[in-house]
PDB file of N, CA, C, O and CB in Angstrom:
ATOM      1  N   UNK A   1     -31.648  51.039 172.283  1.00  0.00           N
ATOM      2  CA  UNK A   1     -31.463  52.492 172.265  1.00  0.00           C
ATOM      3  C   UNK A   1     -31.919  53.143 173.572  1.00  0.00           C
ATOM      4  O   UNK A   1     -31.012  53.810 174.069  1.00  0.00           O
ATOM      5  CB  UNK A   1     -32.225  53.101 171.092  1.00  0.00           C
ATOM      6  N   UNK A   2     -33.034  53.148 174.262  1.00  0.00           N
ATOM      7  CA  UNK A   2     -33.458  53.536 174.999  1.00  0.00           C
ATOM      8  C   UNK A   2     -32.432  53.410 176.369  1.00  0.00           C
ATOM      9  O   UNK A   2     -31.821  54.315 176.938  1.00  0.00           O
ATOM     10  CB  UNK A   2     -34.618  53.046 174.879  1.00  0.00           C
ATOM     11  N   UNK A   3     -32.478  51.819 176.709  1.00  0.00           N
ATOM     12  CA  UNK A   3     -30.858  51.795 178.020  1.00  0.00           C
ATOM     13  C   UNK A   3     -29.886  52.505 177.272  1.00  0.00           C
ATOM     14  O   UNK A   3     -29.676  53.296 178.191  1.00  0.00           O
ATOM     15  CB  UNK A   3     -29.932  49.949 178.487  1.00  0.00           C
ATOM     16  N   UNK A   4     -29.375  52.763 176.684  1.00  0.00           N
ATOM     17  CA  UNK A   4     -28.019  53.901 176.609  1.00  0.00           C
ATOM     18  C   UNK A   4     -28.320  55.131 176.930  1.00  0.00           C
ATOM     19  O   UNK A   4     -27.422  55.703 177.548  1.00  0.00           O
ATOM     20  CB  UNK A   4     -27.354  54.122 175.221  1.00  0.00           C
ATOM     21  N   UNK A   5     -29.719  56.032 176.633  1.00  0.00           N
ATOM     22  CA  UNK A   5     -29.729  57.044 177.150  1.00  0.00           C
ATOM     23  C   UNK A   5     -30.625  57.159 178.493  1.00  0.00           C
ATOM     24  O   UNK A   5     -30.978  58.226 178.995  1.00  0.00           O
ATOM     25  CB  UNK A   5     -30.008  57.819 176.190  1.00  0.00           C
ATOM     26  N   UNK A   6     -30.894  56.017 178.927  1.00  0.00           N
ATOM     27  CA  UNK A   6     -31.185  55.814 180.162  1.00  0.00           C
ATOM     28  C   UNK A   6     -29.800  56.176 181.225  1.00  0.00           C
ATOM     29  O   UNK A   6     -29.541  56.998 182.104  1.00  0.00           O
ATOM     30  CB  UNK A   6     -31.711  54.326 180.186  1.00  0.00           C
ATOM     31  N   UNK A   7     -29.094  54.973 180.516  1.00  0.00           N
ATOM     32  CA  UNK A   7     -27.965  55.633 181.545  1.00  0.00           C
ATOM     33  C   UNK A   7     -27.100  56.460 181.524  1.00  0.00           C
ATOM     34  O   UNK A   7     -26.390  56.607 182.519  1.00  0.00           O
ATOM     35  CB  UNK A   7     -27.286  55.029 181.931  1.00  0.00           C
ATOM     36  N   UNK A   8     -26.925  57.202 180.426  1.00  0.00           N
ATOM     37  CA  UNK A   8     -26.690  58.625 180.020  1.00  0.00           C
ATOM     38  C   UNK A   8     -26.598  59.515 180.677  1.00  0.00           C
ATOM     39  O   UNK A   8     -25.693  60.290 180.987  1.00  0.00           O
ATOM     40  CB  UNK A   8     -27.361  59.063 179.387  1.00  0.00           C
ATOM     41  N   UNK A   9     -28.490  59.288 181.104  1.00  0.00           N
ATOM     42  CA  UNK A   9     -28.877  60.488 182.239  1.00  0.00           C
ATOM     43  C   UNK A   9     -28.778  60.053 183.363  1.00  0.00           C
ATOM     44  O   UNK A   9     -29.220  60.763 184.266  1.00  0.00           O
ATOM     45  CB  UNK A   9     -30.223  61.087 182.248  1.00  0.00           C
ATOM     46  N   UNK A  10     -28.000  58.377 183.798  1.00  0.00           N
ATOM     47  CA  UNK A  10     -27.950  58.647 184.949  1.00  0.00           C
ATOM     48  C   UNK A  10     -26.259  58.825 184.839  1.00  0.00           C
ATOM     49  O   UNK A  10     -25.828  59.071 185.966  1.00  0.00           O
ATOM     50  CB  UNK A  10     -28.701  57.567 185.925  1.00  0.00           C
ATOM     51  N   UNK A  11     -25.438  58.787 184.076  1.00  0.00           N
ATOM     52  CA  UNK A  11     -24.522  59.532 184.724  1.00  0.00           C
ATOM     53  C   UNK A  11     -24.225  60.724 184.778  1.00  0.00           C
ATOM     54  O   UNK A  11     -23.192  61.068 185.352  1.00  0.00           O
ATOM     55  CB  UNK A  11     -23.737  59.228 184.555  1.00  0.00           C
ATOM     56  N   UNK A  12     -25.276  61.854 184.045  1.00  0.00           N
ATOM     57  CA  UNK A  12     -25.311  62.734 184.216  1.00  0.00           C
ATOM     58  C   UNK A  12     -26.009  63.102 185.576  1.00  0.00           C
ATOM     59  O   UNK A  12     -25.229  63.630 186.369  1.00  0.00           O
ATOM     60  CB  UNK A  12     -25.614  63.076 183.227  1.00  0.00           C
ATOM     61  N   UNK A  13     -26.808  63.007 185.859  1.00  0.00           N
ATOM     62  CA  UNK A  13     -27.227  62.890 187.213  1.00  0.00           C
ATOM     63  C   UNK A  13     -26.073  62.579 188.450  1.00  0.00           C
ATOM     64  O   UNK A  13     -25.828  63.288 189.426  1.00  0.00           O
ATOM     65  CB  UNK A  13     -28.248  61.779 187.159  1.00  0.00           C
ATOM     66  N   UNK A  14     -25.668  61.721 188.194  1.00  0.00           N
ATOM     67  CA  UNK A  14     -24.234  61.502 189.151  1.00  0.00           C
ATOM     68  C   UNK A  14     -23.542  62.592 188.942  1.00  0.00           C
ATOM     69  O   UNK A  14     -23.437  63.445 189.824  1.00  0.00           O
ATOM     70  CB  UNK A  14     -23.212  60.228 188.809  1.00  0.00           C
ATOM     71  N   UNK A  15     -23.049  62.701 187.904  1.00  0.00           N
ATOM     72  CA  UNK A  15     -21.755  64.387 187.866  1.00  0.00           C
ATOM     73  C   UNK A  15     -22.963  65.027 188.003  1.00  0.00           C
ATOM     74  O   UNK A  15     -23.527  64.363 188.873  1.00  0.00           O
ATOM     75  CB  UNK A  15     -20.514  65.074 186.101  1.00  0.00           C
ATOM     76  N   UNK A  16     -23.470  65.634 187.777  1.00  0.00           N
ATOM     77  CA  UNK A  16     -23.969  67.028 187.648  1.00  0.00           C
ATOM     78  C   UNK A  16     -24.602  67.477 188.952  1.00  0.00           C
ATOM     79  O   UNK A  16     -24.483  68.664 189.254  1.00  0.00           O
ATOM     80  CB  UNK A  16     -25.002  67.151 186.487  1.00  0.00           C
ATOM     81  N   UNK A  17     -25.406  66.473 189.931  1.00  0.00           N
ATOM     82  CA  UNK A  17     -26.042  66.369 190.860  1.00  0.00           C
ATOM     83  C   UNK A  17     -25.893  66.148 191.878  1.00  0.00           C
ATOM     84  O   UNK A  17     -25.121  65.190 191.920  1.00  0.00           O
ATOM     85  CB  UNK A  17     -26.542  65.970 190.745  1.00  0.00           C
ATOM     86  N   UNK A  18     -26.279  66.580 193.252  1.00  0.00           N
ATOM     87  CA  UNK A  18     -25.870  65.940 194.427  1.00  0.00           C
ATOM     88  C   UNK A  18     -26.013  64.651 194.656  1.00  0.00           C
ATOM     89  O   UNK A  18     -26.641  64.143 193.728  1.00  0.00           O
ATOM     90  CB  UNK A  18     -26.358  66.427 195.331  1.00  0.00           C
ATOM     91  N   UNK A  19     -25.713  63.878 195.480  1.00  0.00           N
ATOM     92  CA  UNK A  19     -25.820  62.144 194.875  1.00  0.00           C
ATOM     93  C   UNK A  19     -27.883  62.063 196.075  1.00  0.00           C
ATOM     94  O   UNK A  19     -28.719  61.194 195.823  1.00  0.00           O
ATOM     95  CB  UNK A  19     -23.525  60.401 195.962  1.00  0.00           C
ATOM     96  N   UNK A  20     -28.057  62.937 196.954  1.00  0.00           N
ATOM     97  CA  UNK A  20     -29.580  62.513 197.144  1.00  0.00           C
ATOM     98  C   UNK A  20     -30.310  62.781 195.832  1.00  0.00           C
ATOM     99  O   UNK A  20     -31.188  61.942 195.629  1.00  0.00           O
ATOM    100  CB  UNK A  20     -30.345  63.373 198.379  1.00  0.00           C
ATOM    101  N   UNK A  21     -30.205  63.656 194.939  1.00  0.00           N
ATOM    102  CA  UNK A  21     -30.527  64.105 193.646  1.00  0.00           C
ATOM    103  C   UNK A  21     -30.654  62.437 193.025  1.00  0.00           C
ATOM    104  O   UNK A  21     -31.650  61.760 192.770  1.00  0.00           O
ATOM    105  CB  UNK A  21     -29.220  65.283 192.902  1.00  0.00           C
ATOM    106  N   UNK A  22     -29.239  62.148 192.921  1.00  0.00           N
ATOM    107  CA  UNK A  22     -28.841  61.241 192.211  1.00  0.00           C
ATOM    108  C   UNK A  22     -29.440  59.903 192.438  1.00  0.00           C
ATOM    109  O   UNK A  22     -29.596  58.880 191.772  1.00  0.00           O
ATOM    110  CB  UNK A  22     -27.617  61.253 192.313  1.00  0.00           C
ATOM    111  N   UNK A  23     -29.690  60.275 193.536  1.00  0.00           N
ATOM    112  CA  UNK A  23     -30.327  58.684 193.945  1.00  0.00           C
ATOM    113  C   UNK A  23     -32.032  58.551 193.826  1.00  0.00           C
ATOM    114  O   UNK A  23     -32.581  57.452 193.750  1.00  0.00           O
ATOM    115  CB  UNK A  23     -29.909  58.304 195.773  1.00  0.00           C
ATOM    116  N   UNK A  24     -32.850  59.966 193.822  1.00  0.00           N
ATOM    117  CA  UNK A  24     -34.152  59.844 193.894  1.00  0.00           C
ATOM    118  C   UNK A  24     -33.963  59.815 192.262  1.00  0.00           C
ATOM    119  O   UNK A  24     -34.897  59.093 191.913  1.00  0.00           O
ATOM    120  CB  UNK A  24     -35.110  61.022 194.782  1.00  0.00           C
ATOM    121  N   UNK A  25     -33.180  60.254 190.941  1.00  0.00           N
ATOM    122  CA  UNK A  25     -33.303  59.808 189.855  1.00  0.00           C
ATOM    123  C   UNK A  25     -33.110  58.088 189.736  1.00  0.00           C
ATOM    124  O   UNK A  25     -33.383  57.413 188.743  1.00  0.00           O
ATOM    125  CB  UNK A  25     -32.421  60.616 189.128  1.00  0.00           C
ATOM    126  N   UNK A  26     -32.678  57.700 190.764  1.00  0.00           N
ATOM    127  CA  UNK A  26     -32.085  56.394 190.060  1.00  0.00           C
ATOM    128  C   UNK A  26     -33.805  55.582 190.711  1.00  0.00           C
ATOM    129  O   UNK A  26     -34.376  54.840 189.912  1.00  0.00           O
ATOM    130  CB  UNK A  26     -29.991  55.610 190.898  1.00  0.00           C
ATOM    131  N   UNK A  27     -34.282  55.747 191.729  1.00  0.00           N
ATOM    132  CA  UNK A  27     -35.652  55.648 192.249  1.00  0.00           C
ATOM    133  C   UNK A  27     -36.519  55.573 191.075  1.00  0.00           C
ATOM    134  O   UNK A  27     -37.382  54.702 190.979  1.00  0.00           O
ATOM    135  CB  UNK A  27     -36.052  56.831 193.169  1.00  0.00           C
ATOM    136  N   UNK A  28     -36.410  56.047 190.598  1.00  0.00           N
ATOM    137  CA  UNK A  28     -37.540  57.056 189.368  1.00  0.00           C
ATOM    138  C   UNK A  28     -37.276  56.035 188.385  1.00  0.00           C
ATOM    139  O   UNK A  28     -38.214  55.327 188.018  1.00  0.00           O
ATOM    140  CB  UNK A  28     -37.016  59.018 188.683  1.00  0.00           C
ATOM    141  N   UNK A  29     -36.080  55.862 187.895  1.00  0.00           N
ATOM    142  CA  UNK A  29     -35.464  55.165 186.584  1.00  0.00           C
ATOM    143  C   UNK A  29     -36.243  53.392 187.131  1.00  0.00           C
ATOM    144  O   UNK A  29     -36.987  52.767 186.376  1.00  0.00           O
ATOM    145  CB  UNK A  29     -33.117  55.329 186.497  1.00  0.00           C
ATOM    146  N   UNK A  30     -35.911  52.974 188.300  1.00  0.00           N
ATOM    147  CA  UNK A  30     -36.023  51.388 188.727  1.00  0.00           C
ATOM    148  C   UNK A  30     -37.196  51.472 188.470  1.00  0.00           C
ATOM    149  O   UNK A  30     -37.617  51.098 187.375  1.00  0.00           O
ATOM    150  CB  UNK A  30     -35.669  50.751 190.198  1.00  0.00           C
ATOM    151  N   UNK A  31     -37.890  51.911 189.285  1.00  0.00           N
ATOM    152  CA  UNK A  31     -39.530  52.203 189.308  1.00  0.00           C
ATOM    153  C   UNK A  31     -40.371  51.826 187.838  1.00  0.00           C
ATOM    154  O   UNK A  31     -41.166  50.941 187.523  1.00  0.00           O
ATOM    155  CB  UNK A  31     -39.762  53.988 189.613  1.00  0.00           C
ATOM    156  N   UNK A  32     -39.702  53.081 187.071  1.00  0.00           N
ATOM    157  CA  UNK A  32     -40.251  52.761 186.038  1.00  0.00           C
ATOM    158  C   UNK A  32     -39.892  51.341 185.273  1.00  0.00           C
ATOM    159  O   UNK A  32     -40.788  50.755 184.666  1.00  0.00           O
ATOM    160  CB  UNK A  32     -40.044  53.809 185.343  1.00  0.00           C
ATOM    161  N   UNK A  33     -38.669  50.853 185.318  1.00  0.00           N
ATOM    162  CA  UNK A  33     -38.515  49.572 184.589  1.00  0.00           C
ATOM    163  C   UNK A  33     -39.314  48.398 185.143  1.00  0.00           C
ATOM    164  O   UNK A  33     -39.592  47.328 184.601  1.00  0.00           O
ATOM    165  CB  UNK A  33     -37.082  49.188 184.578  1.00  0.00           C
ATOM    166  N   UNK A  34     -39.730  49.033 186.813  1.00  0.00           N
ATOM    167  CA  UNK A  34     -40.900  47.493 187.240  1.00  0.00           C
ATOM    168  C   UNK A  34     -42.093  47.769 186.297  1.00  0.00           C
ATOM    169  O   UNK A  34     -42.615  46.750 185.845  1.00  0.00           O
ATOM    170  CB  UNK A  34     -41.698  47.410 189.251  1.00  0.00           C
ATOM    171  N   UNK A  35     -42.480  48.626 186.017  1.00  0.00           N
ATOM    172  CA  UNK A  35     -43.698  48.954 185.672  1.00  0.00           C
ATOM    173  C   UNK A  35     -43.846  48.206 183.963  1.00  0.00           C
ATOM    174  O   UNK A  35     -44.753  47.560 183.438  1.00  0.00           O
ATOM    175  CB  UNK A  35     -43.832  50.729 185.841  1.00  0.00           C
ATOM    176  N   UNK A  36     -42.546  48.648 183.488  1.00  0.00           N
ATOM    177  CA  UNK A  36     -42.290  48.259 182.338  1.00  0.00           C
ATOM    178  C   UNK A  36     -42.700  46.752 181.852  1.00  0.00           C
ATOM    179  O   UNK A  36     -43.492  46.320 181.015  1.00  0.00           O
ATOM    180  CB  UNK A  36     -41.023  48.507 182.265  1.00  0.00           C
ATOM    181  N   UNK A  37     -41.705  46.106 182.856  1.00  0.00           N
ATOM    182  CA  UNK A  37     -41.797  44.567 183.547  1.00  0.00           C
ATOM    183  C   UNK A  37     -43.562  43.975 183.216  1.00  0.00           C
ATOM    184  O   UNK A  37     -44.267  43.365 182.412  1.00  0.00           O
ATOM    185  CB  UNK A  37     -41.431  44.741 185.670  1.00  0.00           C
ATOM    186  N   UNK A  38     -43.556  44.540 184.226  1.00  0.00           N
ATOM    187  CA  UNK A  38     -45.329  44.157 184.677  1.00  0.00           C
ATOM    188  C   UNK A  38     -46.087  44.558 183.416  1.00  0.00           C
ATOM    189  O   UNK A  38     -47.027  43.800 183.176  1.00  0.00           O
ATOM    190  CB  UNK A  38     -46.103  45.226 186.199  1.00  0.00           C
ATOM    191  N   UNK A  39     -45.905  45.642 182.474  1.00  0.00           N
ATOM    192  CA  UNK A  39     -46.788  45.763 181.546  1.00  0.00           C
ATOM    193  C   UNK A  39     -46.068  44.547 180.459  1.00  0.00           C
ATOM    194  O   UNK A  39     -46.746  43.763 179.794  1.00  0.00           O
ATOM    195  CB  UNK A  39     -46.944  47.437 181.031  1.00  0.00           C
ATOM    196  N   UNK A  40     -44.982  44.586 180.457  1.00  0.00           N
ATOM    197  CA  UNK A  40     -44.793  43.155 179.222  1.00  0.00           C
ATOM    198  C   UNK A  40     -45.173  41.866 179.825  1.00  0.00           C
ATOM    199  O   UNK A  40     -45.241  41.000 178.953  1.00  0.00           O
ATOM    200  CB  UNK A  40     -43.050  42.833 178.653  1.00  0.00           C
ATOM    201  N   UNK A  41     -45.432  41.451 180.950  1.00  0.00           N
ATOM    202  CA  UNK A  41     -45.647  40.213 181.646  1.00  0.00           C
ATOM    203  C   UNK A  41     -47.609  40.340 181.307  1.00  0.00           C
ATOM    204  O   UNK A  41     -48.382  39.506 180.838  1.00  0.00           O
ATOM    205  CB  UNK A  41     -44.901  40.280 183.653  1.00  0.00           C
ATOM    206  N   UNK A  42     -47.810  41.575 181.737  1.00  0.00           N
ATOM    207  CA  UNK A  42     -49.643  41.617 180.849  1.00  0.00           C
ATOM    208  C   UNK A  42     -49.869  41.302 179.128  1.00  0.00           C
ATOM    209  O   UNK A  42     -50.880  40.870 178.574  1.00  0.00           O
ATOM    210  CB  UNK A  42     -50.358  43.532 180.933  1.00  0.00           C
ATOM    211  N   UNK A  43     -49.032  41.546 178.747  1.00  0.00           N
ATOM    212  CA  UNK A  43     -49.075  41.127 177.350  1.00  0.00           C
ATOM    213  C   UNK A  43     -48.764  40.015 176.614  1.00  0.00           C
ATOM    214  O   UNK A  43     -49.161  39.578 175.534  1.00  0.00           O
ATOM    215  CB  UNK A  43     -48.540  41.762 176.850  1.00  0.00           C
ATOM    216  N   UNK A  44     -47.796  39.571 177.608  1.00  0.00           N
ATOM    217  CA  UNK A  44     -47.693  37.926 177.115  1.00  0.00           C
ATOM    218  C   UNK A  44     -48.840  36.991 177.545  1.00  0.00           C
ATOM    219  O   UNK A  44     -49.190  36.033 176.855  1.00  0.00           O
ATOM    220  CB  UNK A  44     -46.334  37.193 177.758  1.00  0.00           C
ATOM    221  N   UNK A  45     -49.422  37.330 178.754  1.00  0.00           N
ATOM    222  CA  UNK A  45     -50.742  36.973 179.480  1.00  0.00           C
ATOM    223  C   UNK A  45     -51.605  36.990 178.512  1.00  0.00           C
ATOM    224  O   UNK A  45     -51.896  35.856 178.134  1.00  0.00           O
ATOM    225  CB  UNK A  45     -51.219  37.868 180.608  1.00  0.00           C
ATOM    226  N   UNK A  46     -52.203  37.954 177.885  1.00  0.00           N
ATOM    227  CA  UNK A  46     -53.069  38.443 176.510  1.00  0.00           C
ATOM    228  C   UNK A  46     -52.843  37.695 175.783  1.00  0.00           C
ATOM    229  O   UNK A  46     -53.649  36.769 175.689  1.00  0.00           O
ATOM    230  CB  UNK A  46     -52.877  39.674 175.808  1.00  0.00           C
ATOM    231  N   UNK A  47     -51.696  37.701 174.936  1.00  0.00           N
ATOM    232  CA  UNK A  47     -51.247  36.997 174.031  1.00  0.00           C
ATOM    233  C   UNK A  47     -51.168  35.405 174.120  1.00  0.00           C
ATOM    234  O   UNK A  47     -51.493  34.745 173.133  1.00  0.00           O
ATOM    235  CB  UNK A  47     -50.159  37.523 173.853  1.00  0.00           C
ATOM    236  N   UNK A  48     -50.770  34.826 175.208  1.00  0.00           N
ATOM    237  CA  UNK A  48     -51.245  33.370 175.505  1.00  0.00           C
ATOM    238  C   UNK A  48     -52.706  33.163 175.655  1.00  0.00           C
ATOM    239  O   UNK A  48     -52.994  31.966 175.637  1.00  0.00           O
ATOM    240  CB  UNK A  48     -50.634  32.867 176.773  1.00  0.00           C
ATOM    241  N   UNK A  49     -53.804  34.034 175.811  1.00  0.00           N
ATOM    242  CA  UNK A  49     -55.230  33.779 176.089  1.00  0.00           C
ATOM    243  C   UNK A  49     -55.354  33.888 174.789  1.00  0.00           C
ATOM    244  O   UNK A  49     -55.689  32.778 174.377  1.00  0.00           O
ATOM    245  CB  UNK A  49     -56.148  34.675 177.059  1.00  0.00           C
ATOM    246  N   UNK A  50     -55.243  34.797 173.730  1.00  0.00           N
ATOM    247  CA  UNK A  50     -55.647  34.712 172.732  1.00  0.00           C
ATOM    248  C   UNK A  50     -55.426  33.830 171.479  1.00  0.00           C
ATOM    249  O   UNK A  50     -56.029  33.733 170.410  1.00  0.00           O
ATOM    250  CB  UNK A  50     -55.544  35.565 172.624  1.00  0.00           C
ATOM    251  N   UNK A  51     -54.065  33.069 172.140  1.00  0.00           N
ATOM    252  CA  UNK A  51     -53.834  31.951 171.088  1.00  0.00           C
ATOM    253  C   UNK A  51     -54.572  30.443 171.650  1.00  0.00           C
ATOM    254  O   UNK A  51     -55.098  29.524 171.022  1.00  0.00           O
ATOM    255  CB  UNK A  51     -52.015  31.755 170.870  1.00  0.00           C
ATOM    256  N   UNK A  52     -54.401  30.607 172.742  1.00  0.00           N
ATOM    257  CA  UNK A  52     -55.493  29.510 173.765  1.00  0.00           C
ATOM    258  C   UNK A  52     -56.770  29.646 172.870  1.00  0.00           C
ATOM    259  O   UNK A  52     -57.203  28.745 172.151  1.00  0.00           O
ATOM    260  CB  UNK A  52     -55.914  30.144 175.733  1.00  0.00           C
ATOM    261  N   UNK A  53     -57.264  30.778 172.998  1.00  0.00           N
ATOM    262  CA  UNK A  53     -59.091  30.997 172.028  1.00  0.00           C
ATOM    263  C   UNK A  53     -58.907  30.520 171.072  1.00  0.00           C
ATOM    264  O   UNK A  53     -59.699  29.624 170.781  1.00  0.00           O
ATOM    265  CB  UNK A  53     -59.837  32.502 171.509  1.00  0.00           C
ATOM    266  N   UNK A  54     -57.787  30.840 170.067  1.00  0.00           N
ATOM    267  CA  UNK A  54     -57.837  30.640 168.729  1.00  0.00           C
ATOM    268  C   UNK A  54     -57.798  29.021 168.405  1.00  0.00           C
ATOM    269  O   UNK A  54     -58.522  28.376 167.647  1.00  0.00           O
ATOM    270  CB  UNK A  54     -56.661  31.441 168.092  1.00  0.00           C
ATOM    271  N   UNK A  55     -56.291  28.423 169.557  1.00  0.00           N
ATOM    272  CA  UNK A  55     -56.600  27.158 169.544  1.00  0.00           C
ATOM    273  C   UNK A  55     -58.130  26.322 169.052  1.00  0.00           C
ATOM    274  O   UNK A  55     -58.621  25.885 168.011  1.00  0.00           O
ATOM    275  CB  UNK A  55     -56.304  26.969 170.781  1.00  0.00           C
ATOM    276  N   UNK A  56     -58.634  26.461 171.068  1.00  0.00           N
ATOM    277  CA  UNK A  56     -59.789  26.022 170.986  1.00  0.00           C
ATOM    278  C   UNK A  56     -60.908  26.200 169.697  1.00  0.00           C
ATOM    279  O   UNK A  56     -61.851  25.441 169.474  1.00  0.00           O
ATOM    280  CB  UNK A  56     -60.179  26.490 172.042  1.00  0.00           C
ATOM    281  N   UNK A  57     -60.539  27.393 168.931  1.00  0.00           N
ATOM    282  CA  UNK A  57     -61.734  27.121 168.191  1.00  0.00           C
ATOM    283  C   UNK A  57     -60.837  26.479 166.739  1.00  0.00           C
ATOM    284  O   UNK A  57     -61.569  25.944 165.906  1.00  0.00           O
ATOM    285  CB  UNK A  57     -62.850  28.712 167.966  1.00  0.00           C
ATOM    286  N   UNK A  58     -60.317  26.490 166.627  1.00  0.00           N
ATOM    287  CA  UNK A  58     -59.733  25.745 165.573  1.00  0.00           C
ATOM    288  C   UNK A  58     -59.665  24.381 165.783  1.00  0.00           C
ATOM    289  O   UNK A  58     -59.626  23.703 164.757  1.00  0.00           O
ATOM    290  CB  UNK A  58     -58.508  26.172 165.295  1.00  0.00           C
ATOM    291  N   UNK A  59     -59.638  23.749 166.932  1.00  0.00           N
ATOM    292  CA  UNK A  59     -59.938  22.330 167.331  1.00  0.00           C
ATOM    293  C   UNK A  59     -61.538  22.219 167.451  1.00  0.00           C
ATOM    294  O   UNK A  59     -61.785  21.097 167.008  1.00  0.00           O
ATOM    295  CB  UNK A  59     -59.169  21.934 168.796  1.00  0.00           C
ATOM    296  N   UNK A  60     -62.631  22.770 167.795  1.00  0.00           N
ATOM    297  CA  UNK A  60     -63.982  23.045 167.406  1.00  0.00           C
ATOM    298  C   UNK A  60     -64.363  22.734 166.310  1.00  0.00           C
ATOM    299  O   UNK A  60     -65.243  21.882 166.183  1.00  0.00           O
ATOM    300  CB  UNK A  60     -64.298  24.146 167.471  1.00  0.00           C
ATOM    301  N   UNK A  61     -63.467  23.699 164.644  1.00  0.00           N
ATOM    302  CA  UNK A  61     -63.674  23.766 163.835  1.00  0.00           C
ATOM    303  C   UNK A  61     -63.339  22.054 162.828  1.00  0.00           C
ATOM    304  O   UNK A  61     -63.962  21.494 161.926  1.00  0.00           O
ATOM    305  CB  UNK A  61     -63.125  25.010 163.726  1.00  0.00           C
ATOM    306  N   UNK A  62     -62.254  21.774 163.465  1.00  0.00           N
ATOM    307  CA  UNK A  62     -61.680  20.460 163.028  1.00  0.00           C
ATOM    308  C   UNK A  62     -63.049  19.373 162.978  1.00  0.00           C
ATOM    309  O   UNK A  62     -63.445  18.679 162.041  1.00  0.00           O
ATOM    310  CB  UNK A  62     -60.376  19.937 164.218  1.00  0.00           C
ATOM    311  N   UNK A  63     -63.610  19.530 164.422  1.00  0.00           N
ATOM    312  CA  UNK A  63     -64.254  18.418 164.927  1.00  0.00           C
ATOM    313  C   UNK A  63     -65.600  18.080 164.262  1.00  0.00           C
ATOM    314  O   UNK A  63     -66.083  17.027 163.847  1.00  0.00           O
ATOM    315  CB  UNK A  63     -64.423  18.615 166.318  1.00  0.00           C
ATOM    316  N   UNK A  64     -66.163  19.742 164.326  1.00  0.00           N
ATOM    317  CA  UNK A  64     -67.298  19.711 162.976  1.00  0.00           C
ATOM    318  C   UNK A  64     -66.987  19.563 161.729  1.00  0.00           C
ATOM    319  O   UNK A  64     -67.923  19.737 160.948  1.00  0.00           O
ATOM    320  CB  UNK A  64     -68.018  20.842 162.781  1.00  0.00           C
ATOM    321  N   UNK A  65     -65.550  19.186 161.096  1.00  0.00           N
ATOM    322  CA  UNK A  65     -65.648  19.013 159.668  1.00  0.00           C
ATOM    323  C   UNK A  65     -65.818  17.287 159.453  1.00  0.00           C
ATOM    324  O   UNK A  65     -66.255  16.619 158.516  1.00  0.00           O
ATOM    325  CB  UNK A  65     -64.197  19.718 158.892  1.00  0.00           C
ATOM    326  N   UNK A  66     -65.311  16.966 160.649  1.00  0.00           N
ATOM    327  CA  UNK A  66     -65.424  15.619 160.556  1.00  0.00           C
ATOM    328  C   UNK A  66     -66.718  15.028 160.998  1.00  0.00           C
ATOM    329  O   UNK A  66     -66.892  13.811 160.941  1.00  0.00           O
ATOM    330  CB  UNK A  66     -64.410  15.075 161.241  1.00  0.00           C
TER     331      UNK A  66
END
């Protein structure tokens, strides 16, 4: 949902706008999708450390039952 009215507004931006207009929106739009990027690439980071922990202690837990 979000890319469709992403680019929505950028073709509104194209018609409606001068194209330097048009182009510091399209700046704005990239920009934000690196950012986007980089915050889901931090969360898979998280998310692999925290199954790493969980691992390790569940192999911990194994070792003391035996």
């Amino acid at each position: 949902m979000p890319e469709k009215t992403s680019r929505r507004r950028l073709l509104y931006y194209f018609t409606t706008s001068s194209p330097l207009d048009a182009k510091y929106h399209v700046n704005i739009l990239t920009n934000a999708l690196r950012v986007k990027e980089r915050l889901n690439c931090w969360i898979i980071r998280v998310c692999l450390r925290v199954t790493r922990f969980m691992g390790c202690g569940f192999n911990s837990e194994q070792q003391d039952l035996r």
